[in-house]
VOGU-3710 file (C-alpha; in Angstrom, 3 decimals, decimal comma):
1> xxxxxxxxxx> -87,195/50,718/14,572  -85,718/53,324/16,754  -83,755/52,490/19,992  -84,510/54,829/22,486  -82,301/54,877/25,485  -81,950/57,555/29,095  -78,752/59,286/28,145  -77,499/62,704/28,283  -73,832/63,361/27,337  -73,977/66,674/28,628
11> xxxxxxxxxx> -74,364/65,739/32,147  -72,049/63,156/31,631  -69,197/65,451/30,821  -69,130/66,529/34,355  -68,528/62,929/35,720  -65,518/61,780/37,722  -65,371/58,328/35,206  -68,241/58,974/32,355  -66,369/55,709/30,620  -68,569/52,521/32,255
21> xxxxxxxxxx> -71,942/54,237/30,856  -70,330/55,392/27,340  -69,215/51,357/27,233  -72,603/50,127/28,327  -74,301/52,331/25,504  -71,626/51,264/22,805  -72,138/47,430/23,932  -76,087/47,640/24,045  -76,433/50,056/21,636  -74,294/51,706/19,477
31> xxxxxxxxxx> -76,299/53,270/17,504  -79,148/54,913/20,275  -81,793/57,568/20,085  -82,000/60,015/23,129  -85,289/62,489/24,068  -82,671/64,555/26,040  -82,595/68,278/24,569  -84,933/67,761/22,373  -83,576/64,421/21,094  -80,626/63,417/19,654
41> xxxxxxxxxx> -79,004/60,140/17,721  -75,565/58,851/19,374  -73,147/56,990/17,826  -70,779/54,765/20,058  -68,796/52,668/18,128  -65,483/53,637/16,299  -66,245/52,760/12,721  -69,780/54,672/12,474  -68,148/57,874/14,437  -65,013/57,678/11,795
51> xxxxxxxxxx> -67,538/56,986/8,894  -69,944/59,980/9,813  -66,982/62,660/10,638  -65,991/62,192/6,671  -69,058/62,233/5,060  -69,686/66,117/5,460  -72,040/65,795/2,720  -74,370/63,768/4,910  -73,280/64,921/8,127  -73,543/68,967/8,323
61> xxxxxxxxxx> -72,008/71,461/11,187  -73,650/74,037/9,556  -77,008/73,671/12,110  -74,789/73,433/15,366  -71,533/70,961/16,457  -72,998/71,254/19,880  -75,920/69,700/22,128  -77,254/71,543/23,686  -76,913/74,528/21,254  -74,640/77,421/22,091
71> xxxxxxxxxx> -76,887/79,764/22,416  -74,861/82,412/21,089  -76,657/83,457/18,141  -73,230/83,860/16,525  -71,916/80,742/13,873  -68,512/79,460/15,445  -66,039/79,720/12,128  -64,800/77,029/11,258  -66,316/75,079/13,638  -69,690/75,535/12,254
81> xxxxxxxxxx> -69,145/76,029/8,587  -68,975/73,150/5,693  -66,916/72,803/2,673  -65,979/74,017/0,480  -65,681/77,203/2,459  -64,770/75,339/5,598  -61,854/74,215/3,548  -60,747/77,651/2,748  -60,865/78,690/6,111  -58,804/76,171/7,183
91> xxxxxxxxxx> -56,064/76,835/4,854  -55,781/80,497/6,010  -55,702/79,119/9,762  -53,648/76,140/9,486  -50,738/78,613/8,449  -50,624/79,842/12,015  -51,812/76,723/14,075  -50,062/73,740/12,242  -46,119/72,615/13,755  -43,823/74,252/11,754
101> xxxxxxxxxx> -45,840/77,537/12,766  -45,821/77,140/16,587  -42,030/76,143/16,571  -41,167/79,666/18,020  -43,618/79,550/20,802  -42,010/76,743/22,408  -39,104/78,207/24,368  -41,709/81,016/25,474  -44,231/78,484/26,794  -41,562/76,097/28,640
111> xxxxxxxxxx> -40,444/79,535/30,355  -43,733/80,665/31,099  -44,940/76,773/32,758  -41,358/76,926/34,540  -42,262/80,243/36,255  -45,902/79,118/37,110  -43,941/75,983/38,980  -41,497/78,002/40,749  -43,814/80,181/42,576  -45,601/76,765/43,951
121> xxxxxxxxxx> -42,491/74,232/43,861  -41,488/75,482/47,522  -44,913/75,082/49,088  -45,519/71,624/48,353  -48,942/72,203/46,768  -51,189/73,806/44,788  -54,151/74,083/42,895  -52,654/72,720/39,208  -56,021/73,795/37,307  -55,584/77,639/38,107
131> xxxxxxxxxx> -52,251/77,517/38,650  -50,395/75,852/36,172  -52,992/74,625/33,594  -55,097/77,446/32,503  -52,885/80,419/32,406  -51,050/77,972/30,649  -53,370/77,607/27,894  -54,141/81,151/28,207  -50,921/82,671/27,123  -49,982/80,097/24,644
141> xxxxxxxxxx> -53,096/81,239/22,793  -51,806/85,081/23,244  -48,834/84,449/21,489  -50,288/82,595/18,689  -52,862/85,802/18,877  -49,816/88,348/19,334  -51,605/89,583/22,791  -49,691/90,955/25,594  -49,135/88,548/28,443  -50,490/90,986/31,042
151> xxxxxxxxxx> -54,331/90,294/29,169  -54,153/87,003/30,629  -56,283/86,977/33,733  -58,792/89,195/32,117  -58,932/87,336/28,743  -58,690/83,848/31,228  -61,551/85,095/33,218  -63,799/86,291/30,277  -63,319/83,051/28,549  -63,948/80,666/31,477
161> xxxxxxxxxx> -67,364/82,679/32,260  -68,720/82,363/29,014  -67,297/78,355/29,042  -68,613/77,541/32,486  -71,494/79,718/33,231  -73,065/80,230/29,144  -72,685/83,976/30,321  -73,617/86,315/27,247  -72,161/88,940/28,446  -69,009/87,521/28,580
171> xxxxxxxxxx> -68,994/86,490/24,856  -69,638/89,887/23,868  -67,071/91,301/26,004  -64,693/88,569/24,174  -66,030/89,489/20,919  -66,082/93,026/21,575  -61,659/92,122/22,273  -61,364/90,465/18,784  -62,978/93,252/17,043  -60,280/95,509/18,696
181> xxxxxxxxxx> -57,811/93,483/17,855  -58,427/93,377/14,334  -58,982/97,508/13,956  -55,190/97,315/15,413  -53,926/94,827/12,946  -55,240/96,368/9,800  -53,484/99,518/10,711  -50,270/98,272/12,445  -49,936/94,436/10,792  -47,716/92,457/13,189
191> xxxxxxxxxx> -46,897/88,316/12,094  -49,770/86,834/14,619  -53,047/84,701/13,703  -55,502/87,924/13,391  -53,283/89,994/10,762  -52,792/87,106/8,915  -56,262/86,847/8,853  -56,950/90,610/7,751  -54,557/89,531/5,094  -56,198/86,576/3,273
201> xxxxxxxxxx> -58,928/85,672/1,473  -61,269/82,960/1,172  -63,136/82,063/-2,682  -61,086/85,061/-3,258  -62,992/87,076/-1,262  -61,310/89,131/1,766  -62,613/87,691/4,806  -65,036/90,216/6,567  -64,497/91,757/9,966  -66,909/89,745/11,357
211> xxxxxxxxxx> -65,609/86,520/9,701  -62,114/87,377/11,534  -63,532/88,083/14,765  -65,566/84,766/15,123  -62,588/83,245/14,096  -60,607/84,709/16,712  -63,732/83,595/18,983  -64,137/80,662/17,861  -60,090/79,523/18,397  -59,811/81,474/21,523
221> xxxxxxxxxx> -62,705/79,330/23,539  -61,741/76,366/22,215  -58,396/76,045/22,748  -58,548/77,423/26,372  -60,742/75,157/28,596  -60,209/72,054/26,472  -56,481/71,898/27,154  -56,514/73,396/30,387  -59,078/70,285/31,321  -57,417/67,750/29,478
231> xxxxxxxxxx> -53,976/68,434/31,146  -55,964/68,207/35,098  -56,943/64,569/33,446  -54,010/63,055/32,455  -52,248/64,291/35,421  -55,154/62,553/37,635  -54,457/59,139/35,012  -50,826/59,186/35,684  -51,105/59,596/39,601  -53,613/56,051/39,544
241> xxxxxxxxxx> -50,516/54,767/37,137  -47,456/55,581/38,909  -45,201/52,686/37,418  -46,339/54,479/34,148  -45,635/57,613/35,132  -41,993/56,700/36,340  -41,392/55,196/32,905  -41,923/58,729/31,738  -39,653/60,543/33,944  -36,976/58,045/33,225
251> xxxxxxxxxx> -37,448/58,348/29,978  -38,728/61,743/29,532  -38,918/60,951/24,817  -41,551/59,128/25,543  -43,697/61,895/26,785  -44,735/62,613/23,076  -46,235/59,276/22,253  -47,892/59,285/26,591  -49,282/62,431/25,374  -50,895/60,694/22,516
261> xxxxxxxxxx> -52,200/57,292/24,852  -53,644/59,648/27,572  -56,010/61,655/25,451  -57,031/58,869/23,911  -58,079/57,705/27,762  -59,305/60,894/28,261  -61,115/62,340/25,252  -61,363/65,969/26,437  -63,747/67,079/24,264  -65,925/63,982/24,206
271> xxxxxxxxxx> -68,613/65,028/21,427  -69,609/67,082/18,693  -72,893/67,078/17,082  -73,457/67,095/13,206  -77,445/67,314/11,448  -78,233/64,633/8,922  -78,818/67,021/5,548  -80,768/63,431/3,872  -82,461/60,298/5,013  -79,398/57,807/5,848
281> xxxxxxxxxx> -79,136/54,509/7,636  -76,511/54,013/9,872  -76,436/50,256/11,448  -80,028/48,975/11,207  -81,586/53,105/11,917  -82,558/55,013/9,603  -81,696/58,896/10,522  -84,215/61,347/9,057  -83,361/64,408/7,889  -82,882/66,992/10,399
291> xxxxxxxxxx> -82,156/65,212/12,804  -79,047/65,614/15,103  -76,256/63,578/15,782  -73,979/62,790/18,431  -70,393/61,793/17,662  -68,935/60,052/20,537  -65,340/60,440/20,206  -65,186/59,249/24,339  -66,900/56,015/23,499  -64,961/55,201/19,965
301> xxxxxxxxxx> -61,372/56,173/21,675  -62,442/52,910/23,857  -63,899/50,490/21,509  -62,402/47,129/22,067  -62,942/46,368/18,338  -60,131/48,517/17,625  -57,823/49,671/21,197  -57,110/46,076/23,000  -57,506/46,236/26,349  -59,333/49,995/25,694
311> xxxxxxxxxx> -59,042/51,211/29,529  -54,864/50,457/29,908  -52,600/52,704/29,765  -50,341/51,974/26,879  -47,732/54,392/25,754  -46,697/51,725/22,840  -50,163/51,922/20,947  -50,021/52,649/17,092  -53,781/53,145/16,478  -55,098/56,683/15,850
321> xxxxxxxxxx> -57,300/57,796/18,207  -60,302/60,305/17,823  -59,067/62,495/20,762  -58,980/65,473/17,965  -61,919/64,421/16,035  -61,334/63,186/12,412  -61,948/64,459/8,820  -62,224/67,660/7,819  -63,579/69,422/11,192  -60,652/67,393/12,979
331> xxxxxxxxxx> -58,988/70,276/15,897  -57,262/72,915/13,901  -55,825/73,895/17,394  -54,039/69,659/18,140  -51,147/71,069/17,506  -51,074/73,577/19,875  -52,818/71,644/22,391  -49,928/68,934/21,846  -47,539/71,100/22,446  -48,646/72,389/25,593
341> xxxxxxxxxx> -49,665/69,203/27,406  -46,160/67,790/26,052  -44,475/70,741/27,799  -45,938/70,569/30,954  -45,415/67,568/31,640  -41,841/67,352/30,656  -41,378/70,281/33,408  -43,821/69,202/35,983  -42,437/65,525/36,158  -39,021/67,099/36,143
351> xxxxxxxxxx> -40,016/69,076/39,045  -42,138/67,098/41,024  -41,983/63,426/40,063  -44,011/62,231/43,155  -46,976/64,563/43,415  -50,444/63,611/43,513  -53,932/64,034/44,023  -54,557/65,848/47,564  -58,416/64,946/47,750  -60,100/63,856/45,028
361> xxxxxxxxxx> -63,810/64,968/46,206  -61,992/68,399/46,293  -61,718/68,290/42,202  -64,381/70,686/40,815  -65,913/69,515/37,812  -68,692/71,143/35,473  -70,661/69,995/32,623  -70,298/71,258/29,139  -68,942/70,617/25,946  -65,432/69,542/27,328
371> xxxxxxxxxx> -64,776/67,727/30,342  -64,346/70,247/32,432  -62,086/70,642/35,571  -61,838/73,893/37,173  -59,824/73,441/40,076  -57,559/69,981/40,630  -55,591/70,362/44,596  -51,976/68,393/43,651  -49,902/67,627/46,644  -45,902/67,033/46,104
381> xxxxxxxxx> -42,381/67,069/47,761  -41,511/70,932/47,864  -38,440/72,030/46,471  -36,482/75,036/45,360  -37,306/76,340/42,321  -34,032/75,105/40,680  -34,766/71,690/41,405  -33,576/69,199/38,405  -32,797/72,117/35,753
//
């Protein structure tokens, strides 16, 4: 017997607290059908999410890992490709996007967040989401790219259409980018993601232009609005927690393992959809074949089964969350992402210990496949650029 339930993730995404209706469907039903877009299973609870993000076999990205679909036209590599190719491309990517690879970028980002804070450290406020956060994310993904830093706003403001607004025209303008990119590379190689994809092969097979731009695509968007919005929500978690947030700016080592805790509380990129490839039963539903399914990494990063006390704030947890997915289509980009939110907040606590939210009705938020925050007003004691370095 199906269980049919209201529910639409999507919309969800754009709430201020999505977490009291992802709890009520994980408690009532975990495993739920939904008629939104065209209908759609959900899983809720940690153990069926972890179980169906292995079993590939079962569970294919091949048809989509969004609901609603992209609309693109264009398959998202890796994100929408299986093994045993996915594996492959993985391997060529993960040489560029795993730690020991992004070691170099670090000193570059810290410089680049410390420069974003001293041109709004004297004012006393600021808008952190276009200030800080975004062209944040934006040029740590040129330099793993090898783009120069004055693309930014233009490669920011492409990416964020086609996020936001599903704008076409702005994916082709980003693909159109890539493809120049890549005509550079193969004649003037440089030691950056896209020549090292020029360079490689897959099955043994040389990847194809097109297989190197949608790569490039594929990164590029995800890796942008996801961190950009994830970093405007733990800020907004550590303002409600500021005994927690003291903690880290006495003890700024932590911040590693509070970077960990808060996207576990936040889950940034709260789904991703899979098609059933066979008939399976999951719980006491049977999925047909064809059908799509919802993996709710928001609801199994709270399951009481497995996080005590799911909704605190707990820097000292050693239970691995879902924040980055799991199994083989886990984030290729974490790593990056880590990095980043680890950075800024070691230099935005350091700067500004004491800020927080001016207004929170004045936080823009939009639906989509992350949690998206566009604009997030922070209010703080202003001081001189200098301040505590």
């Amino acid at each position: 017997m199906r269980a049919d339930v209201e529910f639409d993730h999507y919309l969800l995404s754009a709430a201020a607290d999505p977490h009291p209706e992802v709890a009520r469907l994980r408690e009532q039903c975990p495993v739920a059908h939904t008629d939104a877009h065209d209908g759609y299973w959900v899983l809720s609870t940690y153990d069926n999410v972890w179980a169906a993000a292995l079993d590939t076999a079962t569970f294919s990205s091949s048809s989509g890992a969004s609901i609603p679909p992209s609309g693109l036209g264009i398959p998202l590599i890796p994100l929408e490709v299986d093994p045993p190719r996915h594996t492959g491309y993985r391997r060529v990517l993960g040489r560029y996007l795993l730690s020991k690879a992004l070691a170099r970028f670090e000193e570059p980002i810290r410089a680049h967040v410390r420069g974003a804070i001293d041109t709004f450290a004297p004012k006393g406020s600021c808008d952190i989401s276009t200030e800080l956060l975004f062209p944040m994310a934006t040029y740590a993904l040129g330099l793993v790219f090898g783009l120069p830093a004055e693309r930014g706003p233009e490669l920011e403001q492409i990416a964020t259409s086609l996020i936001r607004l599903g704008d076409t025209s702005a994916a082709m303008r980003l693909y159109t980018v890539f493809a120049e990119v890549i005509a550079d590379r193969k004649a003037n190689p440089a030691d950056d993601l896209p020549s090292g994809l020029v360079s490689s092969t897959v099955g043994g097979v040389a990847l194809t232009d097109e297989e190197i731009v949608l790569c490039c695509f594929t990164i590029f968007g995800a890796g942008l609005e996801t961190v950009a919005s994830a970093g405007a929500h733990m800020l907004a978690i550590l303002a409600e927690h500021p005994a927690d947030r003291e903690v880290l700016c006495a003890e700024p080592t932590r911040i590693p393992q509070a970077v960990e805790e808060l996207l576990r509380l936040v889950s940034p990129l709260p789904a991703m959809s899979r098609t059933a490839t066979k008939d399976v039963v999951v719980g006491d539903h049977q999925i047909s074949a064809g059908e799509r399914v919802l993996l709710m990494w928001i609801a199994a990063n709270r399951d009481p089964e497995v996080f005590a006390d799911p909704g605190r704030l707990n820097f000292d947890r050693d239970k691995a969350s879902v924040a980055f997915g799991v199994g083989p289509h886990r984030c290729i980009g974490a790593h990056l992402a880590r990095l980043e939110l680890r950075i800024m907040l070691e230099e935005l606590l350091n700067t500004m210990p004491d800020y927080r939210i001016t207004d929170p009705d004045q936080v823009v938020r939009f639906a989509g496949a992350a949690r998206g925050v566009a604009s997030m007003p922070i209010s703080f004691t202003a001081s001189s650029p200098s301040r505590g370095r």
